[in-house]
C-alpha positions as CSV (number, residue, x, y, z in Angstrom):
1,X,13.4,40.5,100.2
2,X,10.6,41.3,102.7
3,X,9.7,45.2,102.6
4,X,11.4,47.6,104.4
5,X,10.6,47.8,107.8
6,X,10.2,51.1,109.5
7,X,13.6,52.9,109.5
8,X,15.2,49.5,109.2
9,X,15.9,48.3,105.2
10,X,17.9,44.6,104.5
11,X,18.8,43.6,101.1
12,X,20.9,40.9,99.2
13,X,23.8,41.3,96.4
14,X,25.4,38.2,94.8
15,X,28.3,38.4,92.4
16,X,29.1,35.3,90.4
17,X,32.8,35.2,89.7
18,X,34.3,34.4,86.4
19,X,37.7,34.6,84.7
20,X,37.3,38.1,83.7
21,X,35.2,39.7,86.4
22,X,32.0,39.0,87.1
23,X,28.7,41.5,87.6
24,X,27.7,42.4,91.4
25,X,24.1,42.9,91.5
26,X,21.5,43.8,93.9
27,X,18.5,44.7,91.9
28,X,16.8,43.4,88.8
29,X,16.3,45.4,85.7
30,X,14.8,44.7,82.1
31,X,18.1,45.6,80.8
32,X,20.6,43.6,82.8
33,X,20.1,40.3,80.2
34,X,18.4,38.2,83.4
35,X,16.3,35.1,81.7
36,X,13.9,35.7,84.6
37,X,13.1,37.2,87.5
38,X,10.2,38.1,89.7
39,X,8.1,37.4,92.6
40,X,6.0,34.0,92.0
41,X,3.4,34.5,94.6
42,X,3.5,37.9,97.7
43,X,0.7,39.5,99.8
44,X,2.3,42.5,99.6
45,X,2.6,42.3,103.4
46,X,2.7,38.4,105.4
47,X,4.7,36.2,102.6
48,X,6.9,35.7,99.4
49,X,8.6,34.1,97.1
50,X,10.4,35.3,94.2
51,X,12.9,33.7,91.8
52,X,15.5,35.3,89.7
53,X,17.7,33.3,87.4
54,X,21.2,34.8,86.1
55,X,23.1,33.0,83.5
56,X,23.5,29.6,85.2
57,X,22.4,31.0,88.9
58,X,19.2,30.5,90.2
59,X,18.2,32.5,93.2
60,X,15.3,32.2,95.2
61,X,14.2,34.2,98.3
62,X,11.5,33.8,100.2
63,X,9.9,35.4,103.9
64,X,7.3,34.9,106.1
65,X,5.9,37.4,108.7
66,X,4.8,36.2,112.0
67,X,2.4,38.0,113.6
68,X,2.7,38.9,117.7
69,X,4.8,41.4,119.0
70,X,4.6,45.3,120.1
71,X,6.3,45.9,116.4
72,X,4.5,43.8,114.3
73,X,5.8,40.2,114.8
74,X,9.2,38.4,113.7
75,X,10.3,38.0,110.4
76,X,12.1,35.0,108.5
77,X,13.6,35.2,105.5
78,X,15.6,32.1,103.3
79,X,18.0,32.0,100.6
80,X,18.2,29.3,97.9
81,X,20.9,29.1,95.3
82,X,22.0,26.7,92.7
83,X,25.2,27.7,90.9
84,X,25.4,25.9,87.3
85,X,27.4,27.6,86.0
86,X,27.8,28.7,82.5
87,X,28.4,26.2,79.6
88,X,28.9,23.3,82.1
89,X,31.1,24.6,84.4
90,X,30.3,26.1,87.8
91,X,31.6,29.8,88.7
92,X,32.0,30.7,92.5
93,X,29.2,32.5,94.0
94,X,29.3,35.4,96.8
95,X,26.1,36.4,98.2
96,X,26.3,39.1,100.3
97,X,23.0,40.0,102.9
98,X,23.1,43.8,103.7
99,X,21.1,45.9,106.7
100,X,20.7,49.7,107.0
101,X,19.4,52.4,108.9
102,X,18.4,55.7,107.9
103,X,20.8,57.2,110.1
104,X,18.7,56.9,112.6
105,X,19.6,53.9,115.4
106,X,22.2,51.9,115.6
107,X,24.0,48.4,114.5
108,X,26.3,46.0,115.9
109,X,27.2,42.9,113.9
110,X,28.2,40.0,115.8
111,X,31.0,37.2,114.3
112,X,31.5,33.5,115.3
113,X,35.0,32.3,115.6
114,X,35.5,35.7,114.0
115,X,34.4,35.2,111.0
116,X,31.4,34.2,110.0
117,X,28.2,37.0,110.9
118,X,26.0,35.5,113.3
119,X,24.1,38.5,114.0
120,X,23.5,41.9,114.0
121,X,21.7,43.7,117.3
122,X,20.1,46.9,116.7
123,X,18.2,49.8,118.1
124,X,15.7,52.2,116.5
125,X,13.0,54.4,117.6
126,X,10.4,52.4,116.1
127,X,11.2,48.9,116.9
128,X,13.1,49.4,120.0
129,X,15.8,46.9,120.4
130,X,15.8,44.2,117.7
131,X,18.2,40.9,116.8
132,X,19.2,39.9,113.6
133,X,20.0,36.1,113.7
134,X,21.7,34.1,110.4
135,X,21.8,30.6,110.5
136,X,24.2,28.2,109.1
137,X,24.3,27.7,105.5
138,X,23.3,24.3,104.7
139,X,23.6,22.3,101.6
140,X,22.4,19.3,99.6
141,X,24.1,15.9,99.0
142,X,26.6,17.8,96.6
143,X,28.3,19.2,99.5
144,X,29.3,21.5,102.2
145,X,28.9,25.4,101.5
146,X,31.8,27.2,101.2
147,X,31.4,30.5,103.7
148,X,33.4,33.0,106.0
């Protein structure tokens, strides 16, 4: 994910769902039996890209800063996932994109057809008033996406 921006902090949880349960997760840890994860290049500040792979999932996130602005310059940030599944067969993935204040400033989500999140508006002291926008998911020649 890109770093937290002043008073302002996104993140991303995905849950692969198996007969049985599955884990929801939203960090990466040494001991949570992940084959690999980790950022493949970052400036600490302007770009990234890191890759995390999770039984048959492989998740990749990456952001670019663009400079301009009075707060900094706009950010964009995209998603790539390949379900495989385990032993051949794919399980149903959630991913779930999360935004949060500190308590202070506000957030508004926004649906389309009222259901799927479009946006979320915002205001905060440091950034003034700010727009959220999520695109479409898209896929490849497999298939649609699957999304509410």
């Amino acid at each position: 994910l890109p770093p937290s921006i002043p008073r302002l902090s996104p993140g991303l949880m995905w849950l692969q769902q198996r007969e049985g349960g599955g884990d929801l997760r939203h960090t990466c840890e040494q001991g949570d039996g992940l084959s690999r994860y980790g950022w493949l290049m970052h400036d600490g500040e302007n770009f990234g890209a890191q890759e995390i792979r999770d039984g048959g999932l492989y998740l990749k996130t990456e952001f670019v800063k663009r400079p301009g602005g009075e707060h900094g310059g706009d950010w964009s940030w995209r998603v790539t996932a390949r379900n495989e599944g385990m032993g051949g067969s794919a399980t149903l993935l959630s991913l779930f994109f999360y935004v949060a204040t500190d308590g202070q400033g506000t957030l508004r989500p926004h649906l389309e057809n009222g259901t799927r999140l479009a946006a979320v508006t915002g205001t905060t002291e440091e950034l003034g008033h700010f727009t959220l926008t999520f695109l479409r998911p898209t896929a490849d020649a497999e298939g649609d996406p699957k999304y509410a």
